[in-house]
Structure formats: structure tokens, C-alpha cells
LUMDO-289014 format. One record per residue: residue number from 1; residue in one letter; x, y, z of N, C-alpha, C in turn. Coordinates in nm, 2 decimals, decimal comma, padded with zeros to 4 digits. Layout:
BEGIN
[NUM 'A' [X Y Z] [X Y Z] [X Y Z]]
...
% end
This chain:
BEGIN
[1 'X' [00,08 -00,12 00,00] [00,00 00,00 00,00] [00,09 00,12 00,00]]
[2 'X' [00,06 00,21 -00,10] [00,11 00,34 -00,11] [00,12 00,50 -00,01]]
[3 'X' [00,13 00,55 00,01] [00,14 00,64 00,08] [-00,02 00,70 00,07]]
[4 'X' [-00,06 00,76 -00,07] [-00,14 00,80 -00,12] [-00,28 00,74 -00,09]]
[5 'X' [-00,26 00,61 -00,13] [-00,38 00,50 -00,06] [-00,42 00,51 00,06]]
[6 'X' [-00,29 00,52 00,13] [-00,36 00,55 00,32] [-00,38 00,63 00,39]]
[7 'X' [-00,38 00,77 00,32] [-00,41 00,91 00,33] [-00,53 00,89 00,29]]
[8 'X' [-00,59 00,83 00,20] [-00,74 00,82 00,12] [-00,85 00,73 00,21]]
[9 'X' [-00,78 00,66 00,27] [-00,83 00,54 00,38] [-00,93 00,62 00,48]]
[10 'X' [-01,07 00,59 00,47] [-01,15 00,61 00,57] [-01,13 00,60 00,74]]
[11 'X' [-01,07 00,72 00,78] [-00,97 00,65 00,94] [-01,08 00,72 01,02]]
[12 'X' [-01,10 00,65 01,12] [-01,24 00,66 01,24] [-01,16 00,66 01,36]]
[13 'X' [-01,23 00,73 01,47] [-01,20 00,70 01,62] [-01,24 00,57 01,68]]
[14 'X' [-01,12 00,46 01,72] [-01,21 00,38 01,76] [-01,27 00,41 01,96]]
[15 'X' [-01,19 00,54 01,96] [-01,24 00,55 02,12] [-01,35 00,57 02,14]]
[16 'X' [-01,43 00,65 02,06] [-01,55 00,69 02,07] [-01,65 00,62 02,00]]
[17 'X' [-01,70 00,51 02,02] [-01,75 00,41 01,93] [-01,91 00,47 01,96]]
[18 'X' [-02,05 00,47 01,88] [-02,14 00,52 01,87] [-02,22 00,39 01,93]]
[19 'X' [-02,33 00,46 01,98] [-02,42 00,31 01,99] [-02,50 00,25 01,89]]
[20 'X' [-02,52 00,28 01,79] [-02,50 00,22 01,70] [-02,38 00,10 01,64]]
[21 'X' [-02,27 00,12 01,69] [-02,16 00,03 01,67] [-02,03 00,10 01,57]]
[22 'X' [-02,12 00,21 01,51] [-01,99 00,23 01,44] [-01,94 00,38 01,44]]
[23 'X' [-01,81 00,38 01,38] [-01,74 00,51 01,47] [-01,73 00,61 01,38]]
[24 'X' [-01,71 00,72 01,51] [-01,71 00,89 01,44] [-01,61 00,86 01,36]]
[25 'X' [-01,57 00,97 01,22] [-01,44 01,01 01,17] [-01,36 01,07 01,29]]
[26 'X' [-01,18 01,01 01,24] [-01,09 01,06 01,30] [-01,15 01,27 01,30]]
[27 'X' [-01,05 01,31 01,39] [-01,07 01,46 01,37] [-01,20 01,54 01,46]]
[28 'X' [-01,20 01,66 01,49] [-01,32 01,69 01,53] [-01,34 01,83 01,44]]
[29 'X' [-01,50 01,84 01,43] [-01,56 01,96 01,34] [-01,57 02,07 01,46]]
[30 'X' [-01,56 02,18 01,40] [-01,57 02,33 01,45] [-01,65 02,31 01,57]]
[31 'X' [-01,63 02,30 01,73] [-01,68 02,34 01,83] [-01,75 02,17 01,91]]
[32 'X' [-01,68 02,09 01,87] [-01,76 01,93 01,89] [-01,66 01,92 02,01]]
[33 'X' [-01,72 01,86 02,10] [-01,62 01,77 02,22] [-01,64 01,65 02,25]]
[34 'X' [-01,57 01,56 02,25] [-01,61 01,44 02,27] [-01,47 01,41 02,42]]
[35 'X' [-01,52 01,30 02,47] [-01,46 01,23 02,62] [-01,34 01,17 02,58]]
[36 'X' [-01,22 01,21 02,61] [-01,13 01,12 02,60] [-01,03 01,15 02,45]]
[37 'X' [-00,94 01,08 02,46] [-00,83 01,12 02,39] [-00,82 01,06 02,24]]
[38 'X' [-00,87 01,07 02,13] [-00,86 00,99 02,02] [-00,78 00,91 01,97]]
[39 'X' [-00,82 00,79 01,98] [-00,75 00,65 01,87] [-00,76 00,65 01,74]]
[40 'X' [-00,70 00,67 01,64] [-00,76 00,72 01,53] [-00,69 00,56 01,42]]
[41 'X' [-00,79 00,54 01,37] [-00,69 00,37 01,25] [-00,80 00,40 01,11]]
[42 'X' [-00,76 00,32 01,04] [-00,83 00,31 00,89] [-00,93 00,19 00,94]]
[43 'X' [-01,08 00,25 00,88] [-01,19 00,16 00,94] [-01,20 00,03 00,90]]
[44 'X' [-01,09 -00,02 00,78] [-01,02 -00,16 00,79] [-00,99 -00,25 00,92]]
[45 'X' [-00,92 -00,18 00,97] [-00,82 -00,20 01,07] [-00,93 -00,21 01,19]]
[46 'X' [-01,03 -00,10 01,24] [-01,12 -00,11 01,37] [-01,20 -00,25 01,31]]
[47 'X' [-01,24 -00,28 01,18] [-01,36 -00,38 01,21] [-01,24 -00,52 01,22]]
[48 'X' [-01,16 -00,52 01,17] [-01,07 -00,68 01,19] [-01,06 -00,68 01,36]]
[49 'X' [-01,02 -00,58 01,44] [-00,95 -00,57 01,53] [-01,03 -00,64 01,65]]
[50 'X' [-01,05 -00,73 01,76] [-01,09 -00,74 01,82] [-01,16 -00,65 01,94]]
[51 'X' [-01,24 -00,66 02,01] [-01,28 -00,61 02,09] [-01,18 -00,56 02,25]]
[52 'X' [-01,12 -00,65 02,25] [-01,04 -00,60 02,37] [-00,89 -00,57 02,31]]
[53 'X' [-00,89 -00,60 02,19] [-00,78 -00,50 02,10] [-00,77 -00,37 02,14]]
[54 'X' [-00,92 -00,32 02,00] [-00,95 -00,12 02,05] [-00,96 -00,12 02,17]]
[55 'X' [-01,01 -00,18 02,30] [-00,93 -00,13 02,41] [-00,86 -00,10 02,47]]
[56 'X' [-00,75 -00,22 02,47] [-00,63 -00,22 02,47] [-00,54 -00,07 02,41]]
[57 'X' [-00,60 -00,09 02,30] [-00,54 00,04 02,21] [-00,59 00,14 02,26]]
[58 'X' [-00,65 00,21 02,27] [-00,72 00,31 02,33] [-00,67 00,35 02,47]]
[59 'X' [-00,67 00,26 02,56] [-00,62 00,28 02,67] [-00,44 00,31 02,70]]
[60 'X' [-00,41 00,25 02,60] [-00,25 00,27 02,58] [-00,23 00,43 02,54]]
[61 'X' [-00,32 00,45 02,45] [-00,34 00,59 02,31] [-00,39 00,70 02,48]]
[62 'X' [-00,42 00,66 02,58] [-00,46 00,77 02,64] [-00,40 00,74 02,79]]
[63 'X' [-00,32 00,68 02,81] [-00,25 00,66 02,95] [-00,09 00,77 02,84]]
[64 'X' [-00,09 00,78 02,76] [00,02 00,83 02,68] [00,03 00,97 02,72]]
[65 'X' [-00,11 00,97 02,66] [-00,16 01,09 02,68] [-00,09 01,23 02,52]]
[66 'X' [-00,11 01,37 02,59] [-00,07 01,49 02,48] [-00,03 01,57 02,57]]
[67 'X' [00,13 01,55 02,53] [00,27 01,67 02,68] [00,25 01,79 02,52]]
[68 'X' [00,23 01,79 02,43] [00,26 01,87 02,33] [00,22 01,89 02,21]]
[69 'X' [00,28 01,99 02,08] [00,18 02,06 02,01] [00,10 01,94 01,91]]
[70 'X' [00,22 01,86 01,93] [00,20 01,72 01,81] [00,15 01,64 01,89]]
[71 'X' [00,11 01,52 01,84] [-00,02 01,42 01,88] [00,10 01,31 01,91]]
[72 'X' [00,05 01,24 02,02] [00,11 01,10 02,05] [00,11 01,02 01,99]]
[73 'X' [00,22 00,95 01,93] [00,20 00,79 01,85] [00,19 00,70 01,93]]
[74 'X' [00,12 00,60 01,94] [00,08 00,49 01,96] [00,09 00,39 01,93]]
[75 'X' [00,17 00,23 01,94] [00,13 00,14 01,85] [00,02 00,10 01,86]]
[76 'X' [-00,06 00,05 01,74] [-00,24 00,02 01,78] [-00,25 -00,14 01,84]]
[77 'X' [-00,18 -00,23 01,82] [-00,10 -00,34 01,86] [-00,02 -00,37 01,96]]
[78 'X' [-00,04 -00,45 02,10] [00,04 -00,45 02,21] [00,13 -00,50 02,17]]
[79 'X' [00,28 -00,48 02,19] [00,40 -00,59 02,21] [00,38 -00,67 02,29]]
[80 'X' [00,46 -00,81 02,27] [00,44 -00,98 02,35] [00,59 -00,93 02,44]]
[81 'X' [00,58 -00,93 02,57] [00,70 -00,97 02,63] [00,78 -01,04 02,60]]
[82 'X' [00,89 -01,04 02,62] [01,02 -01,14 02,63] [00,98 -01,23 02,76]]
[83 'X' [01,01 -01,38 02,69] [01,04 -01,49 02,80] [01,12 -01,45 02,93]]
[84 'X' [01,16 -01,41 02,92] [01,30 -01,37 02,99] [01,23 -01,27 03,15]]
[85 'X' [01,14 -01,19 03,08] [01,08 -01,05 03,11] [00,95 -01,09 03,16]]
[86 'X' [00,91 -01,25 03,20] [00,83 -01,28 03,25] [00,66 -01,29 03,18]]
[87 'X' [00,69 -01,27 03,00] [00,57 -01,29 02,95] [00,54 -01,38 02,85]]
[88 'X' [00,46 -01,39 02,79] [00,42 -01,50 02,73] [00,42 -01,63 02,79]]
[89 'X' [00,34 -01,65 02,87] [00,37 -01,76 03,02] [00,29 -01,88 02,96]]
[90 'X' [00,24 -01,90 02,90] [00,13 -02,04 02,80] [00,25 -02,08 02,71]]
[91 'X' [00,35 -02,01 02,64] [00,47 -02,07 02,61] [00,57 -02,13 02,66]]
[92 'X' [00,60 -02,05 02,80] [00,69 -02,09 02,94] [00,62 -02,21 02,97]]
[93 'X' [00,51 -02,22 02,97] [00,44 -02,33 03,06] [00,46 -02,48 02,91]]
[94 'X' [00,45 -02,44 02,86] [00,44 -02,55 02,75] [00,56 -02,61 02,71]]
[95 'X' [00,64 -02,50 02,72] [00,81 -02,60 02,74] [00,84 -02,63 02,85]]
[96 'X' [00,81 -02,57 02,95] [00,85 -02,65 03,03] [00,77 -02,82 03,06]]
[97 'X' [00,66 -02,83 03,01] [00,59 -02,94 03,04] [00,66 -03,02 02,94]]
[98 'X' [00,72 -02,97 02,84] [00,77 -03,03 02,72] [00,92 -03,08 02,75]]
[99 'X' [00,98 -03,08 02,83] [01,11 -03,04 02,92] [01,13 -03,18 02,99]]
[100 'X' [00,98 -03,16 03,08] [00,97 -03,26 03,20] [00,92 -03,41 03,08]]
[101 'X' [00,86 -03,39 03,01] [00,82 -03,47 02,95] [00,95 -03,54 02,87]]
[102 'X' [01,01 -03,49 02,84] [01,17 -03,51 02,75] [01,27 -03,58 02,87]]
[103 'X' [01,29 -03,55 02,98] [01,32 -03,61 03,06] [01,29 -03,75 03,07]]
[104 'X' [01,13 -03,77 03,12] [01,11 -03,86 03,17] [01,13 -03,99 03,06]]
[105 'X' [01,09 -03,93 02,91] [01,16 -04,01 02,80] [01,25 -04,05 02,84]]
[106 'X' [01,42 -04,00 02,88] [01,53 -04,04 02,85] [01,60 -04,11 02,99]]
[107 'X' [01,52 -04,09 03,08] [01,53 -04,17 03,20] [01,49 -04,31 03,17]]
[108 'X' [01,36 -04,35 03,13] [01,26 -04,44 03,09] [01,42 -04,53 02,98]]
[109 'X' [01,44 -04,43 02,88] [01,54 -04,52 02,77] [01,66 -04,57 02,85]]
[110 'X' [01,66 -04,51 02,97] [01,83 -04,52 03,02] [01,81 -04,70 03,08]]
[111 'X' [01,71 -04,63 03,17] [01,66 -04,72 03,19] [01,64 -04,87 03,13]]
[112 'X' [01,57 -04,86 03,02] [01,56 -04,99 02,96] [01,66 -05,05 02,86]]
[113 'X' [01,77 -04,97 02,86] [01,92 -04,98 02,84] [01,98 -05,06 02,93]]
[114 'X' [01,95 -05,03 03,05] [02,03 -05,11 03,16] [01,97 -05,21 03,15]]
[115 'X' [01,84 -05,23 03,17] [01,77 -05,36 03,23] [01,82 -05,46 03,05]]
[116 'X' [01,80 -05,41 02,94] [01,90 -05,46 02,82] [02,06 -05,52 02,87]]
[117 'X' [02,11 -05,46 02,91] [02,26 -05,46 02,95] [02,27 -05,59 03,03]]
[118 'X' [02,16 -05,57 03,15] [02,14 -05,69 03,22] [02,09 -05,84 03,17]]
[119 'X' [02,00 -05,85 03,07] [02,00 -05,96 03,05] [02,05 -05,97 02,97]]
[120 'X' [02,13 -05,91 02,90] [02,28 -05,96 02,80] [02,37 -06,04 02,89]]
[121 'X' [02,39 -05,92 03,01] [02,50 -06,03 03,08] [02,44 -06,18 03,12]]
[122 'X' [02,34 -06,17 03,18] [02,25 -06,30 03,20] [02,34 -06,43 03,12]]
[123 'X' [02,26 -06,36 02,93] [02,30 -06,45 02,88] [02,43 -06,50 02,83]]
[124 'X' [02,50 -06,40 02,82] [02,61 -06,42 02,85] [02,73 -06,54 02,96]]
[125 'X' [02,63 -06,52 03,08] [02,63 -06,60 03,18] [02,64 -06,75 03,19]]
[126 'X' [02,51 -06,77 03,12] [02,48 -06,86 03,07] [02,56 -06,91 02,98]]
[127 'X' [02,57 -06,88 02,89] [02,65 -06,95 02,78] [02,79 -06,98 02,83]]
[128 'X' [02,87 -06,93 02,93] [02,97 -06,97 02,97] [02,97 -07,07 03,04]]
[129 'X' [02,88 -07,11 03,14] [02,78 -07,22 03,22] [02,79 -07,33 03,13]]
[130 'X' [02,75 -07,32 03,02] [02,70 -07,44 02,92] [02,85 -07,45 02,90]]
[131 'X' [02,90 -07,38 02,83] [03,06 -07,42 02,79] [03,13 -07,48 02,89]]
[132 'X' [03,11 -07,47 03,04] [03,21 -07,53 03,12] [03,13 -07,69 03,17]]
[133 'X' [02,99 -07,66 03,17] [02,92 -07,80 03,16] [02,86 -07,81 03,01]]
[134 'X' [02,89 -07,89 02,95] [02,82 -07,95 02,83] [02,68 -08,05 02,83]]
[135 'X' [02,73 -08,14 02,95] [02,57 -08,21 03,03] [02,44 -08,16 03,04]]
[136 'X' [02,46 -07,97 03,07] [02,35 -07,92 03,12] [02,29 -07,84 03,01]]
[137 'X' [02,36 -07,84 02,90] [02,36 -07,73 02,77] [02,25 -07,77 02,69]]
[138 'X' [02,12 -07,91 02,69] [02,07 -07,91 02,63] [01,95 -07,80 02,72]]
[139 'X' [01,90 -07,76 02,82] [01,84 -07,65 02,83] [01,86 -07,51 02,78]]
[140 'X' [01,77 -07,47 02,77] [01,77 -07,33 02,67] [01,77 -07,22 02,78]]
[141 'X' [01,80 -07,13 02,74] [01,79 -06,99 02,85] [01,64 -06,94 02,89]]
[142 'X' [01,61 -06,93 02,98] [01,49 -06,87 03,06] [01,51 -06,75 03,13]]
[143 'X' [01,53 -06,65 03,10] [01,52 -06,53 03,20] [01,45 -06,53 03,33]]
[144 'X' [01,33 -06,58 03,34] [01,24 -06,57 03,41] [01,29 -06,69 03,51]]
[145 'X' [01,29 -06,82 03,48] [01,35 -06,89 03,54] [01,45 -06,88 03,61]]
[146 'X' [01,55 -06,81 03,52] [01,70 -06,83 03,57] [01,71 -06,75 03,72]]
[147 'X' [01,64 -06,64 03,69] [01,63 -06,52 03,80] [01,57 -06,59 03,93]]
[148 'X' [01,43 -06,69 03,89] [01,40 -06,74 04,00] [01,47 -06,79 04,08]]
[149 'X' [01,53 -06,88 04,03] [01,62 -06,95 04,10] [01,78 -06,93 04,15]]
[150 'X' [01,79 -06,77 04,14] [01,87 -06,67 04,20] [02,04 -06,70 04,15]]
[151 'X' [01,98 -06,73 04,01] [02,15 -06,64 03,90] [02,19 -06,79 03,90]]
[152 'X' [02,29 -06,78 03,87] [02,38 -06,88 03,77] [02,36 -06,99 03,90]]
[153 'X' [02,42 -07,05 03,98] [02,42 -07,13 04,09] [02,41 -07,11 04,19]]
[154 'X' [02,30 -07,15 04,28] [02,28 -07,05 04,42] [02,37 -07,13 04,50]]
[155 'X' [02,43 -07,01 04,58] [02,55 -06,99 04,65] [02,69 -06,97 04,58]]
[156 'X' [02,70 -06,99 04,48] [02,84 -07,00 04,40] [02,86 -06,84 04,37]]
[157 'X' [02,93 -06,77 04,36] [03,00 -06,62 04,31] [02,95 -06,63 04,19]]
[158 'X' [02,93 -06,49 04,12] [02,91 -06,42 04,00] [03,04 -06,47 03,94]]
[159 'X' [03,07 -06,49 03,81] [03,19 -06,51 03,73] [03,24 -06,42 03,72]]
[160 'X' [03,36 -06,34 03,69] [03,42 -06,22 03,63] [03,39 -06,19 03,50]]
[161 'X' [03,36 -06,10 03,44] [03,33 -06,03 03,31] [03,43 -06,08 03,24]]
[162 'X' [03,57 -06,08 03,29] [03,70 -06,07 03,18] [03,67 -06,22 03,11]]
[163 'X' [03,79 -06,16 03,03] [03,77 -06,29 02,90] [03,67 -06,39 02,81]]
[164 'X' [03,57 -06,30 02,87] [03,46 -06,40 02,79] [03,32 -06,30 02,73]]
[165 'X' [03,27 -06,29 02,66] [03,17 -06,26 02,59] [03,08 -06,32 02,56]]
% end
């Protein structure tokens, strides 16, 4: 949009809204008063704009206020806080739940890494078993079993890791 275009643009007060719904022109005629400090936008802009928008706007456009001969700018649009700066808190809150959530993933994997780890060694265990008895090697590995009956030979020591795979 051109300069020209939005000089031509129908721009309304959205402060002074009519009860009818729709608003004065920007500006006031020879001797008119109206309440409060003018919001002035292209009546494009007031009908998209939400309801607690031109408020928002408005109230910003007159907490500003007029120290002088020229008119206060206003953005008609609030800025979003910075994270940092304690705003946008539905996004804080969503990473963080996203955070906790990511966690408990990677505990959960560590986790079933180990309990992996462990019945490798198991069988591992086992198969050394078989190789040092050949008599006993026609049974197959049982996890469930073997655990019952409390690891390789109850009472006998864990074997050493070294040398064997």
C-alpha cells in the first residue's frame, strides 16, 4: 500500500464508538467535544481488530496521553514480552511441560538400556555355564527362570566379566 492509498483510507476514532456500533471520523468539526483522547486507524483495521484489542489500544493511546503541540503515537497493537521478562507464560508453561516430558523419556530409555545390559550379561552368563558344563547345555535360557532360581548357581560367586563374551 502506497502512501497515497492510506491518506485516502476512511480512518475513524475507535475511542468513541457510537451506539450504534460504528465510529465517528478521525478529527473533530468546529466546536464538537467528545470524552477522551482519540484512537484514530483506517476503518479496515477497527472492524478486523478485536474487541479487547481497541481497548487495549485506546487505553494505551490515552495513558500516553498529549505533553505537546504534536499528537502521541501509539502502536495500535500491544508488544508480547520477552520470556525472559516474564511474559508469554502459555509458552513458558508449554516448554516446560515439554522439558519434563523429554526427561522422563530419556530416563525411561536409560533405563531400559540397563535392564538390556542386564539380560545380556544373564546370557552371556549362561552360555559360559553351558561351555564349562556341556551335560547341562541341552536346556535353553529362561530369563524368568533363571532369575528365579537366583542367577547362575545359588551360592556360588558371579563369574568375572574378563575374558569371555
Amino acid at each position: 500500500m502506497g502512501l497515497r492509498q492510506w491518506v485516502k483510507e476512511k480512518w475513524v476514532d475507535i475511542g468513541a464508538r457510537k451506539k450504534d456500533g460504528s465510529y465517528p471520523p478521525c478529527g473533530r468539526s468546529k466546536g464538537e467535544k467528545r470524552s477522551g483522547y482519540p484512537k484514530c486507524v483506517p476503518l479496515a483495521k477497527a472492524r478486523a481488530m478485536s474487541e479487547g484489542q481497541r481497548r487495549s489500544a485506546v487505553q494505551r493511546k490515552r495513558a500516553a496521553g498529549n505533553t505537546g503541540p504534536k499528537p502521541t503515537n501509539v502502536s495500535t497493537f500491544a508488544k508480547r514480552k520477552k520470556m525472559e521478562k516474564g511474559g508469554d507464560v502459555t509458552g513458558q508453561k508449554y516448554y516446560k511441560e515439554e522439558r519434563k516430558r523429554q526427561e522422563k523419556f530419556k530416563q525411561s530409555e536409560k533405563d531400559l538400556d540397563k535392564s538390556y545390559k542386564d539380560i545380556i550379561e544373564k546370557e552371556r552368563e549362561f552360555e559360559y555355564l553351558n561351555m564349562l558344563h556341556p551335560e547341562d547345555s541341552t536346556k535353553e535360557y529362561n530369563p524368568v527362570e533363571f532369575l528365579k532360581h537366583g542367577g547362575i548357581i545359588k551360592g556360588q560367586p558371579k563369574l568375572a566379566k574378563k575374558g569371555w563374551k
